[in-house]
C-alpha positions as CSV (number, residue, x, y, z in Angstrom):
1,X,116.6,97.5,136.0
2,X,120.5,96.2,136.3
3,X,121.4,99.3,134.3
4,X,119.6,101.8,136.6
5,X,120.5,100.0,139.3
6,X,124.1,99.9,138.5
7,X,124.6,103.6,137.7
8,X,122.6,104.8,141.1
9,X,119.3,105.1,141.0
10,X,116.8,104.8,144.0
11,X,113.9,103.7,141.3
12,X,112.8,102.8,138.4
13,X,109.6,103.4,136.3
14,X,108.8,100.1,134.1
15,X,106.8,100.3,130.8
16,X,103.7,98.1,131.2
17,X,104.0,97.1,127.6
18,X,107.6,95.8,128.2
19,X,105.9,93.9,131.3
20,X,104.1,92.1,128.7
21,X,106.5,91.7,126.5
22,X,108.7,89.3,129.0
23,X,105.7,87.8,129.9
24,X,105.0,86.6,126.0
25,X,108.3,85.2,125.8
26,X,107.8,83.0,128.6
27,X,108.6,84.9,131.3
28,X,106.6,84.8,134.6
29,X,105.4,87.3,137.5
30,X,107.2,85.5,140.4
31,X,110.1,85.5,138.2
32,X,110.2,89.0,137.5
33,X,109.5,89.9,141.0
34,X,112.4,87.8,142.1
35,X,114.9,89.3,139.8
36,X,113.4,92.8,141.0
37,X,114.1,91.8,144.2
38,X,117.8,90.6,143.5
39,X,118.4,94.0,141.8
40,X,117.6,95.9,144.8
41,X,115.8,98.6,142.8
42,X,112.1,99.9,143.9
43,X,109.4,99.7,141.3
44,X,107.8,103.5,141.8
45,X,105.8,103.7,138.9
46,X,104.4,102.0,135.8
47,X,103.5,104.0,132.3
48,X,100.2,102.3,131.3
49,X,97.8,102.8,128.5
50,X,94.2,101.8,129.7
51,X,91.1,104.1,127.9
52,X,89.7,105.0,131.4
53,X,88.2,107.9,129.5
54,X,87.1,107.2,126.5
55,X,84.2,108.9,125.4
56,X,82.8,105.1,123.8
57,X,81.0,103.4,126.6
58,X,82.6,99.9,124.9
59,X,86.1,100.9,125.2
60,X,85.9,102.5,128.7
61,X,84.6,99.0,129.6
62,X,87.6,97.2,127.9
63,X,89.9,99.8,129.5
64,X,89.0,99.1,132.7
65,X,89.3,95.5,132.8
66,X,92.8,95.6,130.7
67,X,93.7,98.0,134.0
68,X,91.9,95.6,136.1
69,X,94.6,92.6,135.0
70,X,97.8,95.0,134.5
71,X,97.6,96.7,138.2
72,X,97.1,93.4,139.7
73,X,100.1,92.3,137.9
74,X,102.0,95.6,138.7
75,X,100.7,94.9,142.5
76,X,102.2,91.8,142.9
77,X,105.5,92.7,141.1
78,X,105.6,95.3,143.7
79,X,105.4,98.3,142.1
80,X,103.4,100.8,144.4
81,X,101.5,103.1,141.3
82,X,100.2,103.2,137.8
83,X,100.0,106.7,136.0
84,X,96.6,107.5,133.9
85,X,97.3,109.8,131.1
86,X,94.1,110.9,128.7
87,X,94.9,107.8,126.5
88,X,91.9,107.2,124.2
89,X,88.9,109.3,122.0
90,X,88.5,112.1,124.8
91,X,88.1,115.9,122.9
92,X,84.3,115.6,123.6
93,X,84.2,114.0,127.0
94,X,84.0,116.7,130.0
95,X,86.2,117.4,133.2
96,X,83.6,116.4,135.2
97,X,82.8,113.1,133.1
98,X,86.7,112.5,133.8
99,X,86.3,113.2,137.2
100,X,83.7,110.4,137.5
101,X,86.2,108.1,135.7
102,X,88.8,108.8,137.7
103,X,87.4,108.2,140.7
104,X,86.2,104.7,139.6
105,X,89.1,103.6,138.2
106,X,90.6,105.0,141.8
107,X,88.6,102.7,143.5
108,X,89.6,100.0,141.7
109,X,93.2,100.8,142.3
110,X,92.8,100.9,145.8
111,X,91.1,97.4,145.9
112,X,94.1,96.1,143.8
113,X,96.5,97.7,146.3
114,X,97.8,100.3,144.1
115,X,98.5,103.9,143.7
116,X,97.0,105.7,140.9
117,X,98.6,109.1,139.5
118,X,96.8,111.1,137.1
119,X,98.7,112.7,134.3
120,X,97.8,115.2,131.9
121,X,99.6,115.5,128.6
122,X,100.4,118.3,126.8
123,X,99.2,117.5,123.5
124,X,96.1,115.8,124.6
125,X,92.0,116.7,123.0
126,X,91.4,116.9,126.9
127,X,93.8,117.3,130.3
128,X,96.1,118.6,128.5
129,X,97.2,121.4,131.4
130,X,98.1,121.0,135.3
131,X,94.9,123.5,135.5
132,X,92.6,120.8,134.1
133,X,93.9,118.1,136.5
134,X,93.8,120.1,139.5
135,X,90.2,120.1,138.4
136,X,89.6,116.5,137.9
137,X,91.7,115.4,140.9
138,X,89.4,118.3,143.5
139,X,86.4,117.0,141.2
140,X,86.6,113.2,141.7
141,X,86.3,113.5,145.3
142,X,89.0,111.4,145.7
143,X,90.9,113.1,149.4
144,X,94.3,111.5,148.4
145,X,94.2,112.3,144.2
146,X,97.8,112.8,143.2
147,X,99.4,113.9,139.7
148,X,102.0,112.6,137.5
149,X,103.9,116.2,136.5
150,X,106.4,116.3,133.1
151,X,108.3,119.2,132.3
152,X,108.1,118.4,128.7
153,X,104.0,118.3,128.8
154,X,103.7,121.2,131.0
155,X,105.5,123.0,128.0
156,X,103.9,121.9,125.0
157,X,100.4,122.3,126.9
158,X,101.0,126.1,127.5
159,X,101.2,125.2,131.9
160,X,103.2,127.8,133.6
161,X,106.2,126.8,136.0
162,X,104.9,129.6,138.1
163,X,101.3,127.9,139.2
164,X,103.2,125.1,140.9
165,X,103.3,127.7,143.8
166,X,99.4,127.0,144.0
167,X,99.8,123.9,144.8
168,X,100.8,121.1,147.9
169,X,103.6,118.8,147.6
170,X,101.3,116.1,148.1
171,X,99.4,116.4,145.4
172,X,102.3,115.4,143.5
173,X,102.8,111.6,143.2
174,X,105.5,111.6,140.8
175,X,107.6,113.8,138.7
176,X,108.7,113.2,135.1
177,X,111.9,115.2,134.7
178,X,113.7,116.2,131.3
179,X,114.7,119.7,129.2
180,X,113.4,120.7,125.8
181,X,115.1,122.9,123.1
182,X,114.1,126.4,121.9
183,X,113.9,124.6,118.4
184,X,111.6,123.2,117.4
185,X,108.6,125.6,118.6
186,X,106.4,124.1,120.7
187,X,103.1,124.1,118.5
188,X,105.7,121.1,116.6
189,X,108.9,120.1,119.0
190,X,108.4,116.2,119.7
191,X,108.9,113.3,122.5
192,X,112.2,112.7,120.7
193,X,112.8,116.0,121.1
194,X,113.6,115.6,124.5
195,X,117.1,116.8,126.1
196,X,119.1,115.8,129.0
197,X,118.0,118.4,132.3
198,X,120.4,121.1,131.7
199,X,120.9,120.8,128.4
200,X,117.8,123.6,127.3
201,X,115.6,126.2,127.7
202,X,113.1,124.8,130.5
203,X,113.5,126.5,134.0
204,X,114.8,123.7,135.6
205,X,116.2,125.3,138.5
206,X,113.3,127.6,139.2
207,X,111.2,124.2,138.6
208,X,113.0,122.6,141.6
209,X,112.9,125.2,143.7
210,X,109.0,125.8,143.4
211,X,108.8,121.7,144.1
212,X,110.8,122.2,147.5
213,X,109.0,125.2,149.2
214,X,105.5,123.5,148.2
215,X,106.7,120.4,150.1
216,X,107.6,117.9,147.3
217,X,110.1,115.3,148.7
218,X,109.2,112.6,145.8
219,X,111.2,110.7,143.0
220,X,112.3,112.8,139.8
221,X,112.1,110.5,137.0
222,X,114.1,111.1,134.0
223,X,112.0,110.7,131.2
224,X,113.3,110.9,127.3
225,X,113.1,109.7,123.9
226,X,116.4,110.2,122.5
227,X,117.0,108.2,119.1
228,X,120.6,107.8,119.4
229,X,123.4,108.0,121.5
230,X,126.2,107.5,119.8
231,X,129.7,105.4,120.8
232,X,127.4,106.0,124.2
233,X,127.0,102.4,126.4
234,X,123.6,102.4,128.2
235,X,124.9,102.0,131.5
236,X,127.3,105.3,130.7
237,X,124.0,107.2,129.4
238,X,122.2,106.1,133.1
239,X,124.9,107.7,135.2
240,X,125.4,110.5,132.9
241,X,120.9,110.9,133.1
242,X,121.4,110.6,136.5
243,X,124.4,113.5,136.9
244,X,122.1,115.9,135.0
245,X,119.4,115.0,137.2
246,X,121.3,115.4,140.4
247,X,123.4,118.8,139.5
248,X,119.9,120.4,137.7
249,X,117.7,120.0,140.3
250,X,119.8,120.8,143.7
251,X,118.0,123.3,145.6
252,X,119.4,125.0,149.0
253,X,117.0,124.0,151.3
């Protein structure tokens, strides 16, 4: 959080399994929300893993009290959303089952006092296009659904840049922003595969346009799993994210 805050960031997106981490080592809520507070940086979104989907009725029911626990955790750090990728056994369970999770697990989000975003990923069994949670979000009957959007999953899941156009800008809670290479080919490129936005083949600038006439004024969150960085410091890596990020996605308005 110093890092991003340092090199100029508005936000940051904490891990929830890093949350727990400083919390095993003795670390406490109110202290974490105090040193957030002293950094100055805004908590937009957390990555969470919680089986809100699973097709075994036993795990669903473990998922949603391990949510239960970390959104009232994330709630009182602050942080204003959790994202809900298809984490868990879901090739056999349907959309519509889905939708009828999500919309529970949505409730209990909004009792907590938190937002929820759903996010598809682009290798999942199940919501593994931005078709298929268009479907769960209309489906769930939840008025206010919003979707966690990567660059990186809308490629390796075969979602076109171009049916963005279809869509409102708030729909969108949050978007994950990063590049990919021509090699490896999607059917086997990886997370670490990741680039810098700018730095491959993804349509980055047409991407940013398309989120500006639909109406999307949200964060861009630069999202990668690069294994090394050389001589690199981590502070020089954040403003150099953040330079990519700023020069990629400027649109004329």
């Amino acid at each position: 959080m110093r890092i991003a805050a340092g090199a100029g960031y508005e936000g940051i997106e904490l891990w929830v399994k890093d949350i727990d981490a400083y919390l095993a080592g003795g670390g406490t809520v109110k202290e974490l929300k105090r040193y957030i507070s002293d950094t100055g940086i805004a908590v937009v979104n957390a990555i969470a893993f919680f089986k809100w989907s699973d097709e075994g009725e036993t795990e669903r029911e473990q998922a949603f009290l391990q949510a239960e626990k970390e959104m009232a955790n994330l709630a009182e750090l602050g942080c204003t959303a959790v994202a809900a990728p298809p984490f868990g056994n879901v090739e056999h369970v349907s959309l519509e089952m889905m939708a009828a999770n999500f919309a529970r697990l949505t409730g209990l989000s909004s009792r907590i006092g938190i937002k929820l975003y759903l996010e598809f990923w682009g290798r999942a069994k199940k919501l593994s296009r931005l078709s298929e949670a268009v479907y769960v979000a209309m489906e769930s009957g939840v008025p206010d659904a919003q979707i966690l959007l990567d660059t990186f999953h809308m490629y390796t899941g075969g979602s076109s840049i171009d049916s963005l156009a279809y869509l409102n800008g708030d729909l969108i809670g949050i978007v994950h922003a990063n590049d990919y290479p021509a090699a490896p080919a999607r059917a086997v490129i990886a997370d670490r595969d990741r680039l810098f936005p700018g730095e491959g083949v993804a349509p980055s600038q047409k991407l940013a346009q398309l989120l500006y006439v639909i109406g999307y004024r949200g964060y861009l969150s630069l999202e990668l799993f690069i294994e090394h960085f050389g001589t690199k410091s981590a502070l020089e890596v954040a403003k150099s994210g953040l330079e990519s990020l700023t020069k990629t996605y400027r649109v004329n308005g």
